[in-house]
LOTORGU-182962 format. One record per residue: residue in one letter; chain; x negated, y, z of N, C-alpha, C in turn; residue number from 1. Coordinates in nm, 4 decimals, padded with zeros to 6 digits. Atoms other than C-alpha are relative to their C-alpha. Layout:
! LOTORGU-182962
+---------+--------+----------+----------+----------+----------+----------+----------+----------+----------+----------+-----+
! residuo ! cadena !      nc1 !      nc2 !      nc3 !     cac1 !     cac2 !     cac3 !      cc1 !      cc2 !      cc3 ! num !
+---------+--------+----------+----------+----------+----------+----------+----------+----------+----------+----------+-----+
!       a !      A !        X !        Y !        Z !        X !        Y !        Z !        X !        Y !        Z ! NUM !
...
+---------+--------+----------+----------+----------+----------+----------+----------+----------+----------+----------+-----+
This chain:
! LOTORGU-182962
+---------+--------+----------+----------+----------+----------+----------+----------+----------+----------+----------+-----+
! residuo ! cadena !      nc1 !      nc2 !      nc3 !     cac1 !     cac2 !     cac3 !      cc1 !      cc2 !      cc3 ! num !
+---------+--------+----------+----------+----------+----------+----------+----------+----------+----------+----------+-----+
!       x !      A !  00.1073 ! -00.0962 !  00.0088 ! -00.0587 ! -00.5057 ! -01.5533 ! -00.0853 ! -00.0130 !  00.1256 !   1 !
!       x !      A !  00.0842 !  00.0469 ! -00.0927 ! -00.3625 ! -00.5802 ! -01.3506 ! -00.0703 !  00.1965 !  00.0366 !   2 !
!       x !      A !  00.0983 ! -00.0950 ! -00.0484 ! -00.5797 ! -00.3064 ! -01.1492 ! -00.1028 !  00.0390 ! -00.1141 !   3 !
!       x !      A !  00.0789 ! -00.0360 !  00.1507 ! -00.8288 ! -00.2732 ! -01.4751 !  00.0730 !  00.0617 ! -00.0554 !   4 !
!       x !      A ! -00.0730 ! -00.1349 !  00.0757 ! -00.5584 ! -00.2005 ! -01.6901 !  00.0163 !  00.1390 !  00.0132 !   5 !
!       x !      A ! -00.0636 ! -00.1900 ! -00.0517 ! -00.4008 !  00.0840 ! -01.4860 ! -00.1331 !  00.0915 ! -00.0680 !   6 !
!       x !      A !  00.1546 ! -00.0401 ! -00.0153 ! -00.8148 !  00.1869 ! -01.4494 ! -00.0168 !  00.0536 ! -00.1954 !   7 !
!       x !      A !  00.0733 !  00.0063 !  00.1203 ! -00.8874 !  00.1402 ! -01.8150 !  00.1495 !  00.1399 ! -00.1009 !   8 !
!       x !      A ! -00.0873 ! -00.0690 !  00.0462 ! -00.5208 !  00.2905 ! -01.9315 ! -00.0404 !  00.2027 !  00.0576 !   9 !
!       x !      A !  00.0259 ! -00.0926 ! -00.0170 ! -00.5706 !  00.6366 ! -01.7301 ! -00.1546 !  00.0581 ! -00.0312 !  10 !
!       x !      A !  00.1077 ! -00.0591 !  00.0662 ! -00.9431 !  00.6400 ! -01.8608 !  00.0254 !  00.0526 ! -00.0859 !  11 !
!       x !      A ! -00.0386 ! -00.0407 !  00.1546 ! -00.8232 !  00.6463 ! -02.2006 !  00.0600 !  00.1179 !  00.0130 !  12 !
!       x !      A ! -00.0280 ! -00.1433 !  00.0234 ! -00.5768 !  00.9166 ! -02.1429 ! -00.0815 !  00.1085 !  00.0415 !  13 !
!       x !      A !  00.0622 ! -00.1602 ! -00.0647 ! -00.7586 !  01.1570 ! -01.9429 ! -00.1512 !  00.0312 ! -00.0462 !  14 !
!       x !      A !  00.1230 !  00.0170 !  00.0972 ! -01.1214 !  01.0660 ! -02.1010 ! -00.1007 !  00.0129 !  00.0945 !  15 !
!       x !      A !  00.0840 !  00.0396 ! -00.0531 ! -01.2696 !  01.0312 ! -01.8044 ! -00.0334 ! -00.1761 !  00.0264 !  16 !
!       x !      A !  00.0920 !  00.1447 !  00.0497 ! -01.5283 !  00.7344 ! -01.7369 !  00.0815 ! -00.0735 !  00.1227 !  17 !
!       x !      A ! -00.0601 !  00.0795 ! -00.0572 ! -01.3857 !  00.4339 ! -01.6054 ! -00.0510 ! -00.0274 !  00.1632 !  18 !
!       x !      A !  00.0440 !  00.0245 ! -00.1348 ! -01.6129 !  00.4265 ! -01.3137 !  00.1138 !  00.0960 !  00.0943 !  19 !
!       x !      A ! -00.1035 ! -00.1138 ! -00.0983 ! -01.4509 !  00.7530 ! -01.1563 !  00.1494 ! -00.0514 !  00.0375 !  20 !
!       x !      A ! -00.1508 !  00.0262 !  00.0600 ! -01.1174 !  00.6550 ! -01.2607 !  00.0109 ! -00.0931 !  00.0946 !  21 !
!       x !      A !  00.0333 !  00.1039 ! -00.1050 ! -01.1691 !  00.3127 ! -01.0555 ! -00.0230 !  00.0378 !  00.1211 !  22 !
!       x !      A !  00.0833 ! -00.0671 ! -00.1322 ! -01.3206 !  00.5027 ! -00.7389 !  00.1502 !  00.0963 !  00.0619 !  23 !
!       x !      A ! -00.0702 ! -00.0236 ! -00.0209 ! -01.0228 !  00.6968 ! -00.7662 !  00.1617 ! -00.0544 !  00.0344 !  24 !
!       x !      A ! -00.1341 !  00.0952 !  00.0015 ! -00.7396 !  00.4309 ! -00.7991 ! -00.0376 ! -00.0738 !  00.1283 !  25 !
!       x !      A !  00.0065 !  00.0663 ! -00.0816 ! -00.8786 !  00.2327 ! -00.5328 !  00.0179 !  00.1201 !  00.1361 !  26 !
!       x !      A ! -00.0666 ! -00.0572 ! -00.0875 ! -00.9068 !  00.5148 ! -00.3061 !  00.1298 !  00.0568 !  00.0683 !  27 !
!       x !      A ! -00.1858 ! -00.0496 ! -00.0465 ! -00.4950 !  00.6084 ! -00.3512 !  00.0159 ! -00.1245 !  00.0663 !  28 !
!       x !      A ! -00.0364 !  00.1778 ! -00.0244 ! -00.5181 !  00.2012 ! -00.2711 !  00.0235 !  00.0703 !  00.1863 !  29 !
!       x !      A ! -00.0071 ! -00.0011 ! -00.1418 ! -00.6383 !  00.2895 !  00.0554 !  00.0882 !  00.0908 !  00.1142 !  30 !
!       x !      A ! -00.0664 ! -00.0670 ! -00.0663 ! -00.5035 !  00.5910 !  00.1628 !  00.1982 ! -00.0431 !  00.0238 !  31 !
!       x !      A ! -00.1300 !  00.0888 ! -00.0272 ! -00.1590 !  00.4050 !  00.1202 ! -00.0055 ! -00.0964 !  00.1007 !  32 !
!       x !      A !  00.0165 !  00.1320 ! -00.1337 ! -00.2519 !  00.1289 !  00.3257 ! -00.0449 !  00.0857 !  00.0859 !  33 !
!       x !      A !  00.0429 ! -00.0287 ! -00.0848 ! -00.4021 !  00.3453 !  00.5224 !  00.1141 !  00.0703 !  00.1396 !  34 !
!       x !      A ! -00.1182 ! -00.0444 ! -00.0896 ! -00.1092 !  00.5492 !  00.6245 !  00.1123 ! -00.1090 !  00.0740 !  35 !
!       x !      A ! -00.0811 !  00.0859 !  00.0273 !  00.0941 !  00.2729 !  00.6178 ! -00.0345 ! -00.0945 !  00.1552 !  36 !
!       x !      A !  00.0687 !  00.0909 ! -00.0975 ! -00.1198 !  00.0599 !  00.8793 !  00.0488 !  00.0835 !  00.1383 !  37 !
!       x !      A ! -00.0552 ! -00.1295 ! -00.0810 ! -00.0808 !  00.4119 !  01.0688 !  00.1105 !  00.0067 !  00.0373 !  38 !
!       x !      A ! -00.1329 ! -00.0748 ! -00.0835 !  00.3185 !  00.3802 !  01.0912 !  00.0498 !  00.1083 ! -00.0995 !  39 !
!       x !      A ! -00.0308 ! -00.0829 !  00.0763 !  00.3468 !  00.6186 !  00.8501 !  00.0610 ! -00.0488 ! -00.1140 !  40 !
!       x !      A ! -00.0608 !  00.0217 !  00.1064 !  00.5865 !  00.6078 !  00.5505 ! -00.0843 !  00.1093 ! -00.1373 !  41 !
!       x !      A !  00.0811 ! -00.0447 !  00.0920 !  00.4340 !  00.7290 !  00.1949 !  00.1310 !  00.0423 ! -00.1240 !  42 !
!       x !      A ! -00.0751 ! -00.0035 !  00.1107 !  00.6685 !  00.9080 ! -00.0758 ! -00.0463 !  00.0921 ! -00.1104 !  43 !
!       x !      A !  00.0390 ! -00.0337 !  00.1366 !  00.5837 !  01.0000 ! -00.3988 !  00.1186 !  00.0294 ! -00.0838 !  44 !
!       x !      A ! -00.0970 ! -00.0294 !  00.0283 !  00.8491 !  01.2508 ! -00.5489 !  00.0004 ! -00.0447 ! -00.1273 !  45 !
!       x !      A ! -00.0259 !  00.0106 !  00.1556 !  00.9673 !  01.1570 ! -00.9012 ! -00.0455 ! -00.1611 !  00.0088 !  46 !
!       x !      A !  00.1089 !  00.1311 !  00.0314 !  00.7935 !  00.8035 ! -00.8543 !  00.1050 ! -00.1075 !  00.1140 !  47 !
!       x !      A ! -00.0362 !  00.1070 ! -00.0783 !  00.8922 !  00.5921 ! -00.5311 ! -00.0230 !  00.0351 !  00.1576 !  48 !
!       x !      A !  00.0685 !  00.0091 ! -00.1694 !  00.8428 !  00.5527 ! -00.1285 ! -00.0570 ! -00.1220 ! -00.0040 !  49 !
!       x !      A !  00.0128 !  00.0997 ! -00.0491 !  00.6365 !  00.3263 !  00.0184 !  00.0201 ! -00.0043 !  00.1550 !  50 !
!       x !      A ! -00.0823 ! -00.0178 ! -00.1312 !  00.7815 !  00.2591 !  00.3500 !  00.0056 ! -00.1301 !  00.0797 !  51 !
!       x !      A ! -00.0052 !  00.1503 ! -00.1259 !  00.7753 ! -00.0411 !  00.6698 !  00.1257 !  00.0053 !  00.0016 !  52 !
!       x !      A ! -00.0858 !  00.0208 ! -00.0261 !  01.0562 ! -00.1732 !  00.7054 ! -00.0217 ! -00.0986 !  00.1048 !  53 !
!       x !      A ! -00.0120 !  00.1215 ! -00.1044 !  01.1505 ! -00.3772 !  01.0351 !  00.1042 ! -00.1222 !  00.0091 !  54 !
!       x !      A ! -00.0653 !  00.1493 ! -00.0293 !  01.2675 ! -00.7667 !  01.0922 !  00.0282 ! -00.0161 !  00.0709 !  55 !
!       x !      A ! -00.0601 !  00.0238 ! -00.1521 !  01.4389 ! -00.8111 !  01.3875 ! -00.0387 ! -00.1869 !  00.0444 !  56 !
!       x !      A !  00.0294 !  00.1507 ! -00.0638 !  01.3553 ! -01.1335 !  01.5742 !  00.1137 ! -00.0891 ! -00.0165 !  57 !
!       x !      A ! -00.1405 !  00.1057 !  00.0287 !  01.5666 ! -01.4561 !  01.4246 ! -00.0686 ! -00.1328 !  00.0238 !  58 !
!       x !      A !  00.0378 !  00.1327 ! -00.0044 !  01.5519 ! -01.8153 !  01.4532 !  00.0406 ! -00.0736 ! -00.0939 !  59 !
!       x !      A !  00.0335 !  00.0644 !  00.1107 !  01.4798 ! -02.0404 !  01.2199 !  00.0072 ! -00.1616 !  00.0238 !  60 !
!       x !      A !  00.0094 !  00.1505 ! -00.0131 !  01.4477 ! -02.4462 !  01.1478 ! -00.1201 ! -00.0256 ! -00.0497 !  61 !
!       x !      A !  00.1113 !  00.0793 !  00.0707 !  01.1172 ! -02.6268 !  01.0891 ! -00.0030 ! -00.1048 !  00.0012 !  62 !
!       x !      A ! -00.0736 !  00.1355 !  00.0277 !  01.2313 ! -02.9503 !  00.9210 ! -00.1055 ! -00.0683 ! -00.0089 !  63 !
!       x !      A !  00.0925 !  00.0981 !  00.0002 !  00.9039 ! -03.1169 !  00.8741 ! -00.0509 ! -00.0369 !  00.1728 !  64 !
!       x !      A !  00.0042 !  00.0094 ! -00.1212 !  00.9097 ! -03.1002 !  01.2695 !  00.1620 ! -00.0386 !  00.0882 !  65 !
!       x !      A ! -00.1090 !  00.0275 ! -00.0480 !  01.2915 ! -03.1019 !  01.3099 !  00.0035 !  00.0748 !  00.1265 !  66 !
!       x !      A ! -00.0249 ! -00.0258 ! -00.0523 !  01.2971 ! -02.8474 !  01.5131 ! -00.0031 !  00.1753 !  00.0333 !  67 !
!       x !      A ! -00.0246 ! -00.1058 ! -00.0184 !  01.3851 ! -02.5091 !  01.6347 ! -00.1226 !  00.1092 !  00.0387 !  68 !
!       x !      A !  00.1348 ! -00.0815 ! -00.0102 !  01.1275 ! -02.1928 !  01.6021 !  00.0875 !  00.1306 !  00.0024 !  69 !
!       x !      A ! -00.0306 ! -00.1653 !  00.0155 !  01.1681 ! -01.8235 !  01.7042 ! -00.0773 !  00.0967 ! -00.1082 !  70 !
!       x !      A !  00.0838 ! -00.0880 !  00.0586 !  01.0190 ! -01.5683 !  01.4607 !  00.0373 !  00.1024 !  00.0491 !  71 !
!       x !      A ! -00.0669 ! -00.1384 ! -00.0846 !  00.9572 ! -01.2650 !  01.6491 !  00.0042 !  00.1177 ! -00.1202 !  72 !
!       x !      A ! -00.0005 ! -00.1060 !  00.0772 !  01.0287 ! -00.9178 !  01.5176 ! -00.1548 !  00.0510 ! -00.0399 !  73 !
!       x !      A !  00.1547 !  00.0108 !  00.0499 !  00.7539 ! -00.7889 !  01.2757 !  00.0409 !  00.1297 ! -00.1368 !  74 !
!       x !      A ! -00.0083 ! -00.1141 !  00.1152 !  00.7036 ! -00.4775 !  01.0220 ! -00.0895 ! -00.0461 ! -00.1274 !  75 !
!       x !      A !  00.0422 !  00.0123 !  00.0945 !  00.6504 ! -00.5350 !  00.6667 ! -00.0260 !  00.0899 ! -00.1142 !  76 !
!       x !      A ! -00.0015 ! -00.0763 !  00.1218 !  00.5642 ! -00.3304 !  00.3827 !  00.0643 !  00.0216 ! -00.1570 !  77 !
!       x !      A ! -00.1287 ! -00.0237 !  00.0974 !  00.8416 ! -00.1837 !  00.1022 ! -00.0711 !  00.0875 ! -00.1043 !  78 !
!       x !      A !  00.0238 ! -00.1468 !  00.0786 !  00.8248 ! -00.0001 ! -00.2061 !  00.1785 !  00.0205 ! -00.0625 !  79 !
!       x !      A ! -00.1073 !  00.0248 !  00.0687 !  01.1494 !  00.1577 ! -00.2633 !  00.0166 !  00.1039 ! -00.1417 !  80 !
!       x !      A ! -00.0088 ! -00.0888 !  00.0660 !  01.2003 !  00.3297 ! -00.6339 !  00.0597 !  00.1128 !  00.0119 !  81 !
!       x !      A ! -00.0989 ! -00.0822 !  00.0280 !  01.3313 !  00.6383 ! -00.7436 !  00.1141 ! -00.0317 ! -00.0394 !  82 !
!       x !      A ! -00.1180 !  00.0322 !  00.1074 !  01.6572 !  00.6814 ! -00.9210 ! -00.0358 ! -00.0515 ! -00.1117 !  83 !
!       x !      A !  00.0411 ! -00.0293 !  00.0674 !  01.4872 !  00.7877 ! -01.1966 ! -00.0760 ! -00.1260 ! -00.0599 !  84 !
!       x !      A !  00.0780 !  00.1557 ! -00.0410 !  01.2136 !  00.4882 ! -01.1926 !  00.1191 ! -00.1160 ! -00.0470 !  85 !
!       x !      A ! -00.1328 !  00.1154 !  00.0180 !  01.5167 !  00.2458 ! -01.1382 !  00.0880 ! -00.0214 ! -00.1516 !  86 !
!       x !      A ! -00.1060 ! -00.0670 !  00.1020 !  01.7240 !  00.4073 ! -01.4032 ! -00.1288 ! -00.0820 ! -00.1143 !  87 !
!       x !      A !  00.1204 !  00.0510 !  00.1703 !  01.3856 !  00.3412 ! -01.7129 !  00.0158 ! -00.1457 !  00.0225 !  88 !
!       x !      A !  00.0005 !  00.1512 !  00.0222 !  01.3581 !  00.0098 ! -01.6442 !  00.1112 ! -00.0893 ! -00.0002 !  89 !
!       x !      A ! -00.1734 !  00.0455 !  00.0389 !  01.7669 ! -00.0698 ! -01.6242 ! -00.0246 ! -00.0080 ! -00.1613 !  90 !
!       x !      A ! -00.0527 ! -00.0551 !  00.1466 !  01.7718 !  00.0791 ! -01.9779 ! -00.1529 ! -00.0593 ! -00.0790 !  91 !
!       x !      A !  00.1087 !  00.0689 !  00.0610 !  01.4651 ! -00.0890 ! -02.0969 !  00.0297 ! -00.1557 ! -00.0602 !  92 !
!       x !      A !  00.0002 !  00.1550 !  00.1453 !  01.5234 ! -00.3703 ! -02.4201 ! -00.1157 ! -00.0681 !  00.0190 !  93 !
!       x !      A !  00.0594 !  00.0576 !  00.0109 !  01.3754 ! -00.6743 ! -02.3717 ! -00.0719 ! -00.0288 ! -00.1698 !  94 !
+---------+--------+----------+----------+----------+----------+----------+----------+----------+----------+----------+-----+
């Protein structure tokens, strides 16, 4: 499901116009990233967190060089589900 869909799916239900609808999806876009950029964790009850998680600094091999590289520590961005969430899509027939 692409960004349209979602857009075009919550038009349909709610019967507002796709423009709004769009203006609005992109803005939850941001304010997620936004917090997020911020350090801030994002949870959405019944739904999911979105949350940084941290990498601790490891070392690694780079074989087309044959040789040893540090990767330093570095924060990445998570989404972890609900139960609930988790649970529908377990029980979901291919």
């Amino acid at each position: 499901m692409t960004k349209a869909d979602i857009v075009n799916d919550i038009a349909g239900k709610t019967g507002l116009d796709k423009a709004t609808v769009q203006t609005i999806v992109e803005k939850f876009m941001d304010s997620v990233k936004n917090s997020m950029v911020g350090g801030d964790n994002v949870y959405l009850r019944g739904f999911g967190s979105f949350i940084i998680k941290e990498r601790a600094q490891k070392t690694a091999r780079d074989i087309s060089k044959a040789k040893t590289i540090t990767i330093p520590a570095h924060n990445i961005p998570a989404f972890k589900p609900c139960k609930t969430f988790v649970n529908a899509v377990k029980n979901t027939k291919k």
